[in-house]
C-alpha positions in Angstrom: 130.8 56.4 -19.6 128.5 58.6 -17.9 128.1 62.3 -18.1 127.8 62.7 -14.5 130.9 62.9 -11.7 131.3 59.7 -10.1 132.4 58.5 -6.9 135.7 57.7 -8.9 136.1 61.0 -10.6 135.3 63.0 -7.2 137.9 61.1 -5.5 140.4 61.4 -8.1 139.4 65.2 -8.2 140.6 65.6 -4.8 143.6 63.8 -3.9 146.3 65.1 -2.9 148.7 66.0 -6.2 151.4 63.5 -5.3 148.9 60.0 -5.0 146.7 61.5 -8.2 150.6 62.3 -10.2 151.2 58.9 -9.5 147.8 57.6 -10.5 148.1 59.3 -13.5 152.0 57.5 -14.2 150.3 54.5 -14.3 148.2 55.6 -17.2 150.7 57.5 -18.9 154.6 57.4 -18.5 154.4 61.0 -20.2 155.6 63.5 -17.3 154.0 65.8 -19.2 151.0 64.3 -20.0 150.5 63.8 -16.5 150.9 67.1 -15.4 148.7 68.6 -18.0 146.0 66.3 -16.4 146.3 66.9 -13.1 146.5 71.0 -13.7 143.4 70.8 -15.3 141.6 69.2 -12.5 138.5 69.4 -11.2 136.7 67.6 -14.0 132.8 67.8 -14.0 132.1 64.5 -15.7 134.0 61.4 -16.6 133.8 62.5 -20.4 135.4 65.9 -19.7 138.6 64.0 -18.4 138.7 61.5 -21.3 138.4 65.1 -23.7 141.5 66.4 -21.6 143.7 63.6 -22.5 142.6 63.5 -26.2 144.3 67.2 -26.0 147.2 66.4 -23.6 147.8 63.4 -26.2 147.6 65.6 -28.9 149.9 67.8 -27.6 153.0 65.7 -26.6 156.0 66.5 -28.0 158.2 63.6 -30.1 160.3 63.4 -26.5 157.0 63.0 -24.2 155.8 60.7 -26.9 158.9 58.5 -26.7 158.6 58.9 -22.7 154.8 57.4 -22.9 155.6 54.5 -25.5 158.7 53.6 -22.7 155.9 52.7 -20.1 154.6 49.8 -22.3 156.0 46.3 -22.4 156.2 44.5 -25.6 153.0 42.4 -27.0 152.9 39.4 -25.7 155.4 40.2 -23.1 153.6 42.3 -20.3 155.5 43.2 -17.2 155.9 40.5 -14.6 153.5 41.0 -12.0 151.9 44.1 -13.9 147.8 43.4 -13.2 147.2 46.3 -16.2 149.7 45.0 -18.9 148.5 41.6 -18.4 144.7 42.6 -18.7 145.4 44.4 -22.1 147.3 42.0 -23.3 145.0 39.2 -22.8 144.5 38.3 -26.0 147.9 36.9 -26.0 147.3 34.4 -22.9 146.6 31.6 -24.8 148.4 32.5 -27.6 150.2 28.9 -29.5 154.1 28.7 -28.9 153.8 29.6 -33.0 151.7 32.8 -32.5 154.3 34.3 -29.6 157.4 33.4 -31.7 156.4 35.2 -34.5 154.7 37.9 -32.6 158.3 38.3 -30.8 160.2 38.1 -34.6 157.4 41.3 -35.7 158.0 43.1 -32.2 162.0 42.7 -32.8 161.8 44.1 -36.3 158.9 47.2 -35.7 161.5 48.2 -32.8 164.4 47.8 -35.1 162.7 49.8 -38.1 161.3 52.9 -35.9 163.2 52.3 -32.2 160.4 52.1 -30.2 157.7 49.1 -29.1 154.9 48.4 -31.3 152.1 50.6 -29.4 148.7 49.2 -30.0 145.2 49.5 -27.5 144.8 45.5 -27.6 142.0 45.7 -24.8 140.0 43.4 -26.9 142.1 42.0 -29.4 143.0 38.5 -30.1 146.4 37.8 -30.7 145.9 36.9 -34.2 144.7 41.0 -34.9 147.9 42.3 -32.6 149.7 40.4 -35.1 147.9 41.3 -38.1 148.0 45.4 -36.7 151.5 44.8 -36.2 152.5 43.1 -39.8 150.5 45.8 -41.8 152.0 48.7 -40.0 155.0 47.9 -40.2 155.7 48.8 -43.5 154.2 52.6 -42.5 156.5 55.2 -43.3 157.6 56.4 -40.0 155.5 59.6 -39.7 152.4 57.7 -40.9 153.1 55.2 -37.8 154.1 58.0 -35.6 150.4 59.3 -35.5 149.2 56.1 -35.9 151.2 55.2 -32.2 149.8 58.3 -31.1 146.3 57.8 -31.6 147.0 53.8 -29.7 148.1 55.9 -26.7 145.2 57.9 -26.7 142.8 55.5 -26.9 145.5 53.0 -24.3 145.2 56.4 -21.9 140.9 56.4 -22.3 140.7 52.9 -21.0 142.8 53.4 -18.3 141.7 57.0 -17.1 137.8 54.8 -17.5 138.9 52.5 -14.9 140.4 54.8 -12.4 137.3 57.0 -12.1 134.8 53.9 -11.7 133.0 53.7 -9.2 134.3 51.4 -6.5 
C-alpha cells in the first residue's frame, strides 16, 4: 500500500455518508465499526485508514464483535452470488468432496463449541491450512480464540478496506 491518497481513497473520502456507510458494511457487518470509520474520515493516505480500523477493531465490544463474525459465511460455503466471499475463499474451489466434508464436520463443531463461525483471513490459503487453522484452534479456550477471531477480522477488514481505495 502506498503512503500517498489515491484516486480510491479521495473518492471514498468524499462520498456522501450513506454510499461510503454502506461501503463500509460490506467490509465489516460491525455498525459500530463502520461508523467509527466513517467519523474519522478524511484519511491522508491509504495506511492511515488501515491504522483506523486496527483501532475500531480493537475497540469492538463482545456484541459488535458477534455482529462482524455474522457478516461471514462459513469456510467452504461462501454466499451465493457473493464476488468477495467467493474470492477469499478460494482456496476451497477445488477443494476434494473429502476436504469439504470434513471442513463442514470442523465448521459444525467450532460453531457448536464457541457459537459463532470459524473466522479466519483465508485470502491465500489453501484449503488444507483453513483446515489445519481450524482443527488446532479449536481446542482454544474460548478467550484465547476470542482474540484470536479478532485479530482474523482485522486483518479480513485490511484486505477489504485495500481493495476499496485502489485505484480504479
Amino acid at each position: 500500500m502506498t503512503t500517498s491518497s489515491t484516486p480510491g481513497l479521495a473518492r471514498f473520502n468524499t462520498q456522501a455518508a450513506p454510499e461510503a456507510a454502506a461501503a463500509l458494511h460490506e467490509v465489516c457487518a460491525s455498525g459500530h465499526w463502520g461508523s467509527v470509520i466513517l467519523s474519522r474520515r478524511p484519511y491522508a493516505t491509504p495506511e492511515a485508514l488501515l491504522l483506523a480500523n486496527d483501532a475500531a477493531t480493537a475497540e469492538l465490544s463482545e456484541k459488535d464483535l458477534a455482529e462482524a463474525m455474522a457478516g461471514h459465511p462459513p469456510i467452504g460455503r461462501p454466499e451465493p452470488g457473493d464476488p468477495t466471499s467467493a474470492r477469499e475463499q478460494r482456496g476451497m474451489a477445488d477443494a476434494s468432496d473429502e476436504l469439504r466434508a470434513e471442513m463442514l464436520a470442523l465448521n459444525l463443531a467450532y460453531q457448536e463449541r464457541f457459537g459463532h463461525v470459524f473466522l479466519i483471513c483465508a485470502t491465500g490459503a489453501t484449503g488444507e491450512q483453513m483446515r489445519d487453522a481450524l482443527r488446532a484452534r479449536i481446542a482454544n479456550p474460548p478467550e484465547r480464540e476470542r482474540e484470536i477471531v479478532r485479530a482474523e477480522l482485522g486483518k479480513i477488514n485490511r484486505v477489504r478496506l485495500t481493495r476499496l481505495v485502489q485505484d480504479s
